[in-house]
PDB file with one MODEL, atoms N, CA, C and O in Angstrom:
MODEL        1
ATOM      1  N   UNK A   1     191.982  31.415  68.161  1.00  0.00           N
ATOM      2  CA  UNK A   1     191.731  31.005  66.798  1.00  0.00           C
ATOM      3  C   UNK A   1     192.487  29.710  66.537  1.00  0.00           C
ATOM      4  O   UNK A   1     193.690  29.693  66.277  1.00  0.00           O
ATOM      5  N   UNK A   2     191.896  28.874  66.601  1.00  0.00           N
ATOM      6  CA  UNK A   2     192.571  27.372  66.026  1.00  0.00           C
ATOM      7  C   UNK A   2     192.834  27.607  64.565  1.00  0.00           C
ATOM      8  O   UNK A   2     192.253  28.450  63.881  1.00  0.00           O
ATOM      9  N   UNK A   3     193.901  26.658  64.098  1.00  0.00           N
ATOM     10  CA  UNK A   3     193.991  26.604  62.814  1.00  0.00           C
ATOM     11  C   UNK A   3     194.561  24.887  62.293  1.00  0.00           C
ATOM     12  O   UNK A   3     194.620  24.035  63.180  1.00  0.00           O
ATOM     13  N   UNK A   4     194.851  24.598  61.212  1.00  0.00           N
ATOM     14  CA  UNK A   4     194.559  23.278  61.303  1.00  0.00           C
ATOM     15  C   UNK A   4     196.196  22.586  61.726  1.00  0.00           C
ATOM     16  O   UNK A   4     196.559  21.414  61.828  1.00  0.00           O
ATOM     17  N   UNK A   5     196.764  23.580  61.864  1.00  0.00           N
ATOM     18  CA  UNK A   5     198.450  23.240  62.310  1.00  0.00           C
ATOM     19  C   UNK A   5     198.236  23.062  63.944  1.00  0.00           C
ATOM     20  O   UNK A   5     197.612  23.936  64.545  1.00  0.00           O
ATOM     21  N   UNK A   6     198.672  22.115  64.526  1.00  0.00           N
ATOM     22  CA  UNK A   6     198.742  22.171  66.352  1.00  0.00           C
ATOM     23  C   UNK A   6     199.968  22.684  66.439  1.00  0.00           C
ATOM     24  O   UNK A   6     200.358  22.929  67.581  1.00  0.00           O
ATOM     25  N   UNK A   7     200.908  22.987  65.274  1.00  0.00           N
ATOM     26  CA  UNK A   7     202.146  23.344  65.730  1.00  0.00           C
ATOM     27  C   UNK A   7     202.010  24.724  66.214  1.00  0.00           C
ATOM     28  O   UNK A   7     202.274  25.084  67.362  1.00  0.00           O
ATOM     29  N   UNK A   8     201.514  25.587  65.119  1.00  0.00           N
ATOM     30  CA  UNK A   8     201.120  27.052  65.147  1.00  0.00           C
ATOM     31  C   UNK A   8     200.276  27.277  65.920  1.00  0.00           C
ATOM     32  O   UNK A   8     200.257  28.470  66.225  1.00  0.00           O
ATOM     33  N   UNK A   9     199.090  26.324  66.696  1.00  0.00           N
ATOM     34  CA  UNK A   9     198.484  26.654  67.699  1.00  0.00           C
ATOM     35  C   UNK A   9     199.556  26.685  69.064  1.00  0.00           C
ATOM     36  O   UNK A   9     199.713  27.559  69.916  1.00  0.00           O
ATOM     37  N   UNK A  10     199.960  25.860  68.956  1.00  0.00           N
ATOM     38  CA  UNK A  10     200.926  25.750  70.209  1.00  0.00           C
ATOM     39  C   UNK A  10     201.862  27.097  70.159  1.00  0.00           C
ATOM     40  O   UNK A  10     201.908  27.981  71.014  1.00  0.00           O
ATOM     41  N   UNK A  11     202.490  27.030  69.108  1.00  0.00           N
ATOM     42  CA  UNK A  11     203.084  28.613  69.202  1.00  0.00           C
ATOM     43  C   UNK A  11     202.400  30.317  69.726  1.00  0.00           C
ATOM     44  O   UNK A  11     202.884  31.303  70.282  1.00  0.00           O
ATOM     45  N   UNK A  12     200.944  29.911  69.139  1.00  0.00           N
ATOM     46  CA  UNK A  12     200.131  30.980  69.649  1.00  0.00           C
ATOM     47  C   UNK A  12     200.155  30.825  71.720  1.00  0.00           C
ATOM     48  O   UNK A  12     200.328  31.691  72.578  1.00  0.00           O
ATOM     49  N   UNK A  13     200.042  30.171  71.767  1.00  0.00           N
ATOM     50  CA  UNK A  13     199.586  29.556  73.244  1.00  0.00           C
ATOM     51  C   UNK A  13     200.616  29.798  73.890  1.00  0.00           C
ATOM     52  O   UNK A  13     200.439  30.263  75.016  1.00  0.00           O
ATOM     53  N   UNK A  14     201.709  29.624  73.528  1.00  0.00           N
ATOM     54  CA  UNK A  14     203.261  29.998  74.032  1.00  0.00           C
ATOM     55  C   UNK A  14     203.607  31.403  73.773  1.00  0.00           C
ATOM     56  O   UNK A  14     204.618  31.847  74.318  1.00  0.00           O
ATOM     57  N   UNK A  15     202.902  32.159  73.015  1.00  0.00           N
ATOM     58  CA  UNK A  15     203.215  33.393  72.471  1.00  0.00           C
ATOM     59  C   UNK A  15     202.336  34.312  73.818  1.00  0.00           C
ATOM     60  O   UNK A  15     202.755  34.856  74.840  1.00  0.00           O
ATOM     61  N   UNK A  16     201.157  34.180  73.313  1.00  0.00           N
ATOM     62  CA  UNK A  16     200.408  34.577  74.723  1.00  0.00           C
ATOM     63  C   UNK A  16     200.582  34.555  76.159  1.00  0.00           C
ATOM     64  O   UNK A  16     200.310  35.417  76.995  1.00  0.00           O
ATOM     65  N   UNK A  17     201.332  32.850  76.341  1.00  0.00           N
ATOM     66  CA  UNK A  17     201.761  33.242  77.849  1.00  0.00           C
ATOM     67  C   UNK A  17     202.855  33.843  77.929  1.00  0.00           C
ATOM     68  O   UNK A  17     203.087  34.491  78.949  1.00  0.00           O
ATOM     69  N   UNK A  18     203.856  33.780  76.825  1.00  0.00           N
ATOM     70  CA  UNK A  18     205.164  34.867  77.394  1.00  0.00           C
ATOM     71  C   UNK A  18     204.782  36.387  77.497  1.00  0.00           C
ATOM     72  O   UNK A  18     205.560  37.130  78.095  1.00  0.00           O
ATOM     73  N   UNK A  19     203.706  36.858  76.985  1.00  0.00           N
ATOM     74  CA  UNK A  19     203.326  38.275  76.845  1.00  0.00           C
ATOM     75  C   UNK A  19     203.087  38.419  78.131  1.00  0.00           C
ATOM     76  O   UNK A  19     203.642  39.193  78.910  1.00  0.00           O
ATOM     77  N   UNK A  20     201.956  37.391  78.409  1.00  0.00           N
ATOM     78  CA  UNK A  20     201.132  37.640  79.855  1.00  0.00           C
ATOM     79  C   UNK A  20     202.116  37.535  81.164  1.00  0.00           C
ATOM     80  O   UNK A  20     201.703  37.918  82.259  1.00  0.00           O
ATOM     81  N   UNK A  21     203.471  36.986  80.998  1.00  0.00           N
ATOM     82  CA  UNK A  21     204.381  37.114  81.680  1.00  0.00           C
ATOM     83  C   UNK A  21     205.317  37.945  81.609  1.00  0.00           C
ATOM     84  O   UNK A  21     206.073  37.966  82.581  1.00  0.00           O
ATOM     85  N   UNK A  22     205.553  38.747  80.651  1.00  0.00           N
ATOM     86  CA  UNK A  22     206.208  39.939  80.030  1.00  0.00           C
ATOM     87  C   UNK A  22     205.786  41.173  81.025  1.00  0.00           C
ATOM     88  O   UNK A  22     206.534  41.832  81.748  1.00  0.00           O
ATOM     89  N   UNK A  23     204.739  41.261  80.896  1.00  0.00           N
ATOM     90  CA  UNK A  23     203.070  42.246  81.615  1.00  0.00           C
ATOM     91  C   UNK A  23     203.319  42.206  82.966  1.00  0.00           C
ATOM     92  O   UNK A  23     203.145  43.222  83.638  1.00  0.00           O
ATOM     93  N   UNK A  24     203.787  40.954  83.573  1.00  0.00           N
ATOM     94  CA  UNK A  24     203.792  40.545  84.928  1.00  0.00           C
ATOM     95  C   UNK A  24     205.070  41.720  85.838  1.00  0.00           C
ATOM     96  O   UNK A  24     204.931  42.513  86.770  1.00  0.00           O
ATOM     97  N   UNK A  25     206.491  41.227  84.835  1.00  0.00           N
ATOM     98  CA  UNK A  25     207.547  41.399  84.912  1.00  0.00           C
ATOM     99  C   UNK A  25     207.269  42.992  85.131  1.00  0.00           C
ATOM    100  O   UNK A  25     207.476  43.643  86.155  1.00  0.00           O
ATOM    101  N   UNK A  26     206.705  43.468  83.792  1.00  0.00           N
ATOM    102  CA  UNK A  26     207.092  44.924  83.363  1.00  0.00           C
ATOM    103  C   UNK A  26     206.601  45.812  84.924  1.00  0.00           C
ATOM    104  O   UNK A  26     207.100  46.809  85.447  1.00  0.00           O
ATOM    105  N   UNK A  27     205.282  44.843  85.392  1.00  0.00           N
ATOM    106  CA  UNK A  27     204.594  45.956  86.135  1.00  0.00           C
ATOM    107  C   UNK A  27     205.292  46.155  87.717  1.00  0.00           C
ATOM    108  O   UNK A  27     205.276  47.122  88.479  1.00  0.00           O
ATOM    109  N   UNK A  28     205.972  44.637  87.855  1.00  0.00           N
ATOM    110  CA  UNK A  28     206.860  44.301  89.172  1.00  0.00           C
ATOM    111  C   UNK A  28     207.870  45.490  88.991  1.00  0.00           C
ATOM    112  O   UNK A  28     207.960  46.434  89.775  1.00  0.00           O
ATOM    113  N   UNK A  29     208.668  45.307  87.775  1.00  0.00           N
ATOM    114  CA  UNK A  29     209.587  46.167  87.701  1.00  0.00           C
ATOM    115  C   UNK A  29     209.554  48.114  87.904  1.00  0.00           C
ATOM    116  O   UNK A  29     210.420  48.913  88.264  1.00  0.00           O
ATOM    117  N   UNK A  30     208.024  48.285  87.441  1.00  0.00           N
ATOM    118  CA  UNK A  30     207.991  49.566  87.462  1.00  0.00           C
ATOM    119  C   UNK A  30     207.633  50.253  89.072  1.00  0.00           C
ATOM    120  O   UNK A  30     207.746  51.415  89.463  1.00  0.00           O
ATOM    121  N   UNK A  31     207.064  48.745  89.942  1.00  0.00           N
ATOM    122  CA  UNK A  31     206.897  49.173  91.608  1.00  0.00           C
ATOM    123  C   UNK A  31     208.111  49.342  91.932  1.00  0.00           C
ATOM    124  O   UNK A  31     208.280  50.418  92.506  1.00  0.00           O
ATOM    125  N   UNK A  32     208.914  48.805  91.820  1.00  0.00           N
ATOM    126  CA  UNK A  32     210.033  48.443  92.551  1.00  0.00           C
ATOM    127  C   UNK A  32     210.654  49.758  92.313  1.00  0.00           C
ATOM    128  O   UNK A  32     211.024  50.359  93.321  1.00  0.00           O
ATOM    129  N   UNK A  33     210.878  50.438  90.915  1.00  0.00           N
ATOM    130  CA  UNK A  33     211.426  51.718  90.044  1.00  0.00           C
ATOM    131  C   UNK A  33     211.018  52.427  91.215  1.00  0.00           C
ATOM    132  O   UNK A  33     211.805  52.989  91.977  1.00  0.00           O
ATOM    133  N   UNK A  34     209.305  52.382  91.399  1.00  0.00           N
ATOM    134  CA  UNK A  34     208.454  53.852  92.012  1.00  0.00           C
ATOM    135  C   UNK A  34     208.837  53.832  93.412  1.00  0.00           C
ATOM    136  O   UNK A  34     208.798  54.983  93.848  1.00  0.00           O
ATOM    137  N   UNK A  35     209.232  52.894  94.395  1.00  0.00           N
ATOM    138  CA  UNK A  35     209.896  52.395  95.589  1.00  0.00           C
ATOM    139  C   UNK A  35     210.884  53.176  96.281  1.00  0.00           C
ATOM    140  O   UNK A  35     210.807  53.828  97.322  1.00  0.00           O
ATOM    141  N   UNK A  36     211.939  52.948  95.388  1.00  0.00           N
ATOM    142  CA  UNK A  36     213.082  52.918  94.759  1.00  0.00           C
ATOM    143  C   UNK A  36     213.391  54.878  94.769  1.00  0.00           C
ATOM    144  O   UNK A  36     214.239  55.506  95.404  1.00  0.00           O
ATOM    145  N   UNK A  37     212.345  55.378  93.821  1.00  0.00           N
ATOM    146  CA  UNK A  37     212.403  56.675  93.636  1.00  0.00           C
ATOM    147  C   UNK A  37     211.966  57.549  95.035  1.00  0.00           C
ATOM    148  O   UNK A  37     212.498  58.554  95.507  1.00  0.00           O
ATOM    149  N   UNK A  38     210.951  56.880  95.447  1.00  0.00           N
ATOM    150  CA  UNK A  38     210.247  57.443  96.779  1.00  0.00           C
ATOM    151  C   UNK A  38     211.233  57.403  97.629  1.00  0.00           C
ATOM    152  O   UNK A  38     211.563  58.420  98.240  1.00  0.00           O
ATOM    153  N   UNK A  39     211.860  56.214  97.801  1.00  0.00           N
ATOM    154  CA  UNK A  39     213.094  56.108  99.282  1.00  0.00           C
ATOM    155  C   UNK A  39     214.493  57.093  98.994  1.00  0.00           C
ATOM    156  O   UNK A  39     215.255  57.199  99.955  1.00  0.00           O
ATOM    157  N   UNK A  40     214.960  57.997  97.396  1.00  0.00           N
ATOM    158  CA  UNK A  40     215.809  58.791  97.665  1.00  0.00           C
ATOM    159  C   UNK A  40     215.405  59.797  97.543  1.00  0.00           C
ATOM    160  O   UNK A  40     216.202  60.735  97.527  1.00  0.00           O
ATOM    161  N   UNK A  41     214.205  60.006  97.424  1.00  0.00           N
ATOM    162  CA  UNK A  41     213.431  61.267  97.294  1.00  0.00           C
ATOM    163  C   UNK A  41     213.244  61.912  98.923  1.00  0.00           C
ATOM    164  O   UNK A  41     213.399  63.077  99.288  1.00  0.00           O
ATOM    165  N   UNK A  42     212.910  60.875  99.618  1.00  0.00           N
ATOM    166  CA  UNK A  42     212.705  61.023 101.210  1.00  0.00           C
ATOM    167  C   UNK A  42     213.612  61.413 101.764  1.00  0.00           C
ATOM    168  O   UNK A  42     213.635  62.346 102.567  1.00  0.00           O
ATOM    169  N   UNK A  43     214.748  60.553 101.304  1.00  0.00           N
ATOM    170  CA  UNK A  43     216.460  61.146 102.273  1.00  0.00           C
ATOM    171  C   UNK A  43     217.059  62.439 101.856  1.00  0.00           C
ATOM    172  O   UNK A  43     218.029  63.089 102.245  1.00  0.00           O
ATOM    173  N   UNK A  44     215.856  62.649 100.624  1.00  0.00           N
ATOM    174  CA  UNK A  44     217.033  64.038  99.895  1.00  0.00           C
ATOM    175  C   UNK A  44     215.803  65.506 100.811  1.00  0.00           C
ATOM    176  O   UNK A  44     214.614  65.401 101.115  1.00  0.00           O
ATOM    177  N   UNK A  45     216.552  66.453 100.956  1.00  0.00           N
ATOM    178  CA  UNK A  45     216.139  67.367 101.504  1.00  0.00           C
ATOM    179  C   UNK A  45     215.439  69.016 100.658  1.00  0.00           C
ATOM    180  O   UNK A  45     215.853  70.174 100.602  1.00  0.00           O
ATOM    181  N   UNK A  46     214.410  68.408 100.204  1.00  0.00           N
ATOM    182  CA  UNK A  46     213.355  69.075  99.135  1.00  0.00           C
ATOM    183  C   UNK A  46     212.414  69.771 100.145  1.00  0.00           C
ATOM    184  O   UNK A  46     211.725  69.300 101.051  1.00  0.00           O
ATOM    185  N   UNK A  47     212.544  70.672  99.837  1.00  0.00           N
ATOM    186  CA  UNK A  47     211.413  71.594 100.576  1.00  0.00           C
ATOM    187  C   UNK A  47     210.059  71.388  99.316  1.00  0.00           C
ATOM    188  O   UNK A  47     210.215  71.165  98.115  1.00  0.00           O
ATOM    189  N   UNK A  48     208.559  71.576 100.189  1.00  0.00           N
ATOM    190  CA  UNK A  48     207.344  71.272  99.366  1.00  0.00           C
ATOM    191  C   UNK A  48     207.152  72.651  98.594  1.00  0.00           C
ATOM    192  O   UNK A  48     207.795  73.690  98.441  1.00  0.00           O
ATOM    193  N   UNK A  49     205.837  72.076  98.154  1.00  0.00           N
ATOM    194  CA  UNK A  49     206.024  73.555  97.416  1.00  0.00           C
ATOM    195  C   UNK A  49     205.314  74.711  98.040  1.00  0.00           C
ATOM    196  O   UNK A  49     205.429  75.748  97.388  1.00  0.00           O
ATOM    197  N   UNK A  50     204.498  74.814  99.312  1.00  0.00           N
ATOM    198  CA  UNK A  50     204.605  75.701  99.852  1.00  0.00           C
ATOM    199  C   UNK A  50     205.187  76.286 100.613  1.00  0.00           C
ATOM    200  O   UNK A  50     205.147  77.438 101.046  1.00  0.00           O
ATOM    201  N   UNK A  51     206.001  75.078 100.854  1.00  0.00           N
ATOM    202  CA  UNK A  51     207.351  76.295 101.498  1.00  0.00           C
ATOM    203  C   UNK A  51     208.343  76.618 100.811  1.00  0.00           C
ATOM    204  O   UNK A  51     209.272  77.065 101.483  1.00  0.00           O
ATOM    205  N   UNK A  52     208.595  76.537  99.152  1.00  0.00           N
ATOM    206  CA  UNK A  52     209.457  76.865  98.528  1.00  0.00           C
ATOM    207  C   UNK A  52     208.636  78.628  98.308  1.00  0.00           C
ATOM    208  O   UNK A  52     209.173  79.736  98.290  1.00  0.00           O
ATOM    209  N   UNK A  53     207.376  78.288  98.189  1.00  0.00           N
ATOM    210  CA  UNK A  53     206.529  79.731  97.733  1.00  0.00           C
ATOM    211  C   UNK A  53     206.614  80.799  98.858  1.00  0.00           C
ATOM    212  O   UNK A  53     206.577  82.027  98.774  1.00  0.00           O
ATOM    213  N   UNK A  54     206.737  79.999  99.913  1.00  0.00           N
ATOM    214  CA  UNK A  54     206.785  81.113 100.866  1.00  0.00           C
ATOM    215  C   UNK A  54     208.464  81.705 100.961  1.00  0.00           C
ATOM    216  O   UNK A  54     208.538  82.889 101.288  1.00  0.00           O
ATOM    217  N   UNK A  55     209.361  81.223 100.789  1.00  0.00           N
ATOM    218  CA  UNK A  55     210.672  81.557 100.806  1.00  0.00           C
ATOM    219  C   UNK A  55     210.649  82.723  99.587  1.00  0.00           C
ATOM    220  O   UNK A  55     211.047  83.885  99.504  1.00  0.00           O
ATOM    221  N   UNK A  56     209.892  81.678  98.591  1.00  0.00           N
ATOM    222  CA  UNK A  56     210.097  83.113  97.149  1.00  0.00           C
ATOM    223  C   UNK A  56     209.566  84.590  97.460  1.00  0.00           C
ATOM    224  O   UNK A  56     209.846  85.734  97.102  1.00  0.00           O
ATOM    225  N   UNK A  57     208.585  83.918  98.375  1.00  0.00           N
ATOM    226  CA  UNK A  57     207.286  85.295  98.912  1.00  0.00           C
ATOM    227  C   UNK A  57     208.555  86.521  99.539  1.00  0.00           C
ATOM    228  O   UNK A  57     208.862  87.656  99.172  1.00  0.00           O
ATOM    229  N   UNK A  58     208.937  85.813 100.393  1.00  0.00           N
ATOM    230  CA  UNK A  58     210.267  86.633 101.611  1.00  0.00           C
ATOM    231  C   UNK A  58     211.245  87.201 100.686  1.00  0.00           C
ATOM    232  O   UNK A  58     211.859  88.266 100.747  1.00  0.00           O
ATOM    233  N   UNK A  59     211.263  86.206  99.762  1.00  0.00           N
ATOM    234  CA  UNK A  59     213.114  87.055  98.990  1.00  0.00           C
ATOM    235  C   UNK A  59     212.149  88.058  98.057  1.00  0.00           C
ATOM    236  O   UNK A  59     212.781  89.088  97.822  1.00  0.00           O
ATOM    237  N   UNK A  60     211.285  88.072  97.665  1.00  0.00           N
ATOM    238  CA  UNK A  60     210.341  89.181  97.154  1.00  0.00           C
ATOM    239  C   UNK A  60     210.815  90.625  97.681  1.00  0.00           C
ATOM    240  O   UNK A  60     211.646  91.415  97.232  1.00  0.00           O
ATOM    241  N   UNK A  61     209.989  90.668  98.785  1.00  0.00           N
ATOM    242  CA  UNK A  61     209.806  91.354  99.698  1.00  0.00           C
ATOM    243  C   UNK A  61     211.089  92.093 100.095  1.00  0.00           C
ATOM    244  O   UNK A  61     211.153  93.320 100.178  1.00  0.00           O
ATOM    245  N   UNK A  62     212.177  91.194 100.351  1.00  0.00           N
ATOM    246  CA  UNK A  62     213.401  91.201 100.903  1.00  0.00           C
ATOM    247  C   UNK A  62     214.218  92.118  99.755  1.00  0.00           C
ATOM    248  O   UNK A  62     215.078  92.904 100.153  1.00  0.00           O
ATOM    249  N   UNK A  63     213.982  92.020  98.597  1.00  0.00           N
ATOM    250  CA  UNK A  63     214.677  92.711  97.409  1.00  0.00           C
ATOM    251  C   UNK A  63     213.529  93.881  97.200  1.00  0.00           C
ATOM    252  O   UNK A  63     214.080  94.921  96.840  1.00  0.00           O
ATOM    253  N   UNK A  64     212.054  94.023  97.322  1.00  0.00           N
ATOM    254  CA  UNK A  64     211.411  95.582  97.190  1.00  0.00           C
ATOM    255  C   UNK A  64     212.351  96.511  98.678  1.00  0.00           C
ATOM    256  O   UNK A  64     212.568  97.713  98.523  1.00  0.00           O
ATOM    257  N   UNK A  65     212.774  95.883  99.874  1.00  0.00           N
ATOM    258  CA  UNK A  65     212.628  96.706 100.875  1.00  0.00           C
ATOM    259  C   UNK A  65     214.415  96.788 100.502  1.00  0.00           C
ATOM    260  O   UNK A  65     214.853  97.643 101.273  1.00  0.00           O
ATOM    261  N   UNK A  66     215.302  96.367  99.840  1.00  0.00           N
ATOM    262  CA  UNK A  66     216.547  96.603  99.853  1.00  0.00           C
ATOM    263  C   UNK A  66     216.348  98.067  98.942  1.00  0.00           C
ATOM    264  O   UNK A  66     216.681  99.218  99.222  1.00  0.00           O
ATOM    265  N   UNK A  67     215.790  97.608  97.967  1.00  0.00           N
ATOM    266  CA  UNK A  67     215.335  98.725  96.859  1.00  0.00           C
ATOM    267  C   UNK A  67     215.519 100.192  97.593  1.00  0.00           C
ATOM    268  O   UNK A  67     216.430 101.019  97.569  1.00  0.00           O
ATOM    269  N   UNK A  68     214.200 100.134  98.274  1.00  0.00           N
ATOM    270  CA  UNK A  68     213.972 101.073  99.054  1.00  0.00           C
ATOM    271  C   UNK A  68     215.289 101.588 100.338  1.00  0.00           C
ATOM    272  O   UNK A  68     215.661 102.731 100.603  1.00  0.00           O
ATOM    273  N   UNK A  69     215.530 100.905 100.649  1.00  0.00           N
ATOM    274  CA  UNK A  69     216.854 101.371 101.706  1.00  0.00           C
ATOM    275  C   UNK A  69     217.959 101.590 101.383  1.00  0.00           C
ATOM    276  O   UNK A  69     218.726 102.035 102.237  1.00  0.00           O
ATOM    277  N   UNK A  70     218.486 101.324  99.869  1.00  0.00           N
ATOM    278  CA  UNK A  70     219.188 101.667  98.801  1.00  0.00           C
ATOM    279  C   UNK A  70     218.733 103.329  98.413  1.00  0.00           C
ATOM    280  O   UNK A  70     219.495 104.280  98.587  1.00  0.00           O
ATOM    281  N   UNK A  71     217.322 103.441  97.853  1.00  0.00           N
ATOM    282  CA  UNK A  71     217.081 104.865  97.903  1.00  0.00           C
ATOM    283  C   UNK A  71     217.193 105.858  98.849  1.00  0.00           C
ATOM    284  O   UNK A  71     217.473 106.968  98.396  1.00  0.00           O
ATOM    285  N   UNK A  72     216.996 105.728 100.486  1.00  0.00           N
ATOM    286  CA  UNK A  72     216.916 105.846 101.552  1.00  0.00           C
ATOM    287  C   UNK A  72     218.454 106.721 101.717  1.00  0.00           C
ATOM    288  O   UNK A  72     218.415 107.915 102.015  1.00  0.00           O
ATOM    289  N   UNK A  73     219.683 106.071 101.512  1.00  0.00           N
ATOM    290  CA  UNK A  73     220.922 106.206 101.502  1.00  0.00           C
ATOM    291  C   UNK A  73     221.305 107.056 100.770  1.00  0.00           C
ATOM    292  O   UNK A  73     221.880 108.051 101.213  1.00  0.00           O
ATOM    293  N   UNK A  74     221.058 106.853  99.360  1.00  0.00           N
ATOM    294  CA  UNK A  74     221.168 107.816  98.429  1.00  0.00           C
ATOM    295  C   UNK A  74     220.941 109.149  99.100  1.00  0.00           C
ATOM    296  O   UNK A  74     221.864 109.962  99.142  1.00  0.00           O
ATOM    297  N   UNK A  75     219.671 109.437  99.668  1.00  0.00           N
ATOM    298  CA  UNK A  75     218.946 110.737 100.015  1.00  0.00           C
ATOM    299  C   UNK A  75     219.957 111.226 100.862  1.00  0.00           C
ATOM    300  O   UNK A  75     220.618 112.249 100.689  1.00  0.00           O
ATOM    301  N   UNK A  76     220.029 110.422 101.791  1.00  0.00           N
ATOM    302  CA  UNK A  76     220.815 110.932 103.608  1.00  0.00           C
ATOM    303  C   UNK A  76     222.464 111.102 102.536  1.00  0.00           C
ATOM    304  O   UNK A  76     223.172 112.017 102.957  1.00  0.00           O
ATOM    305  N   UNK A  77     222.834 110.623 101.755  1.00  0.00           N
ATOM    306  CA  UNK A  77     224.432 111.109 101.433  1.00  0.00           C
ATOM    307  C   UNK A  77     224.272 112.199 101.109  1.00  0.00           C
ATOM    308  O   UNK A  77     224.805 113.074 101.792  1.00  0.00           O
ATOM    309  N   UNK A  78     223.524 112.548 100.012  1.00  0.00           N
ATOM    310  CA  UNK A  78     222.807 113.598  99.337  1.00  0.00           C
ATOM    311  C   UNK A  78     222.868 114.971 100.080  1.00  0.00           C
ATOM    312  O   UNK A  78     223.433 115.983  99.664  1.00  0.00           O
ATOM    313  N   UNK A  79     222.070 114.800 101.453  1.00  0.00           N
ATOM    314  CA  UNK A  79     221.793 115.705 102.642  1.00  0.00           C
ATOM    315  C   UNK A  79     223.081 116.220 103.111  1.00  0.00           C
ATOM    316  O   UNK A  79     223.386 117.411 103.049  1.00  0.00           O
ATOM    317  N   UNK A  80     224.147 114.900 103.780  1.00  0.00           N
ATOM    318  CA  UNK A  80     225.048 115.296 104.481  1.00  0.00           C
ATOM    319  C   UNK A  80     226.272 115.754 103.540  1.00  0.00           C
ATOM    320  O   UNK A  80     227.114 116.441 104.119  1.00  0.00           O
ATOM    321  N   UNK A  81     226.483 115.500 102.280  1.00  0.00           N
ATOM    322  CA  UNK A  81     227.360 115.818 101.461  1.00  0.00           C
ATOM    323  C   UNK A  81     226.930 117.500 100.913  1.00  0.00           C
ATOM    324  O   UNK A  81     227.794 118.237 100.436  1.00  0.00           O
ATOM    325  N   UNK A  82     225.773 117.845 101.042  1.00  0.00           N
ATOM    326  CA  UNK A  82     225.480 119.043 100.454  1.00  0.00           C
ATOM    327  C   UNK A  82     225.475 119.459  98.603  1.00  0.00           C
ATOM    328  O   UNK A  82     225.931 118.935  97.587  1.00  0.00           O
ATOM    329  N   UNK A  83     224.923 120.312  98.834  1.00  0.00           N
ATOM    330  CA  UNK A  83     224.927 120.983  97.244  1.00  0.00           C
ATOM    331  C   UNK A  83     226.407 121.083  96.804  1.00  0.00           C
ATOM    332  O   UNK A  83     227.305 121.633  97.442  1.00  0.00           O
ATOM    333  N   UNK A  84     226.502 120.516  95.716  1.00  0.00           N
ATOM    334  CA  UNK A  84     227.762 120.642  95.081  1.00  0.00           C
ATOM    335  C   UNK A  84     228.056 121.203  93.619  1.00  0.00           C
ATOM    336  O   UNK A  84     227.599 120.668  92.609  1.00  0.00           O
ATOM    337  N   UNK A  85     228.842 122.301  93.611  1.00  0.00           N
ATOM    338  CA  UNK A  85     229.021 122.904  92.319  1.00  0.00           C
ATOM    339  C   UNK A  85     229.056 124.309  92.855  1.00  0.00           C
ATOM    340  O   UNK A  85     229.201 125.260  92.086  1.00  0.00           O
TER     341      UNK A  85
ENDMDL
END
């Protein structure tokens, strides 16, 4: 939009390219961020998520069968201790 000031045009024109260089900056900056995040993400030692699911799967399992061998014990003390009273 021209207007009859060249001053205020010029300001527009200068306004626009600092944006369009603003834009430039912002997007350099956010690769570099995502880079950046990826390379300590790599060194750090994260299991994925199916093998976090499968670990949960095991400690599942691992706490029904304690359950059970917990009851198991109970019984056999039960047995070898005899009726009491």
């Amino acid at each position: 939009m021209q207007t009859r000031n060249p001053f205020i045009d010029d300001l527009t024109k200068m306004a626009n390219g600092a944006m369009g260089a603003l834009t430039g900056v912002k997007d350099e900056v956010e690769a570099r961020v995502r880079d950046q995040i990826a390379k300590i993400l790599d060194g750090m030692d994260i299991p994925r998520r199916d093998e976090f699911e499968a670990v949960k799967a095991m400690a599942a399992k691992a706490r029904e069968e304690n359950e059970e061998l917990k009851k198991q014990i109970a019984e056999l003390q039960a047995k070898l201790t005899g009726p009491q009273g």
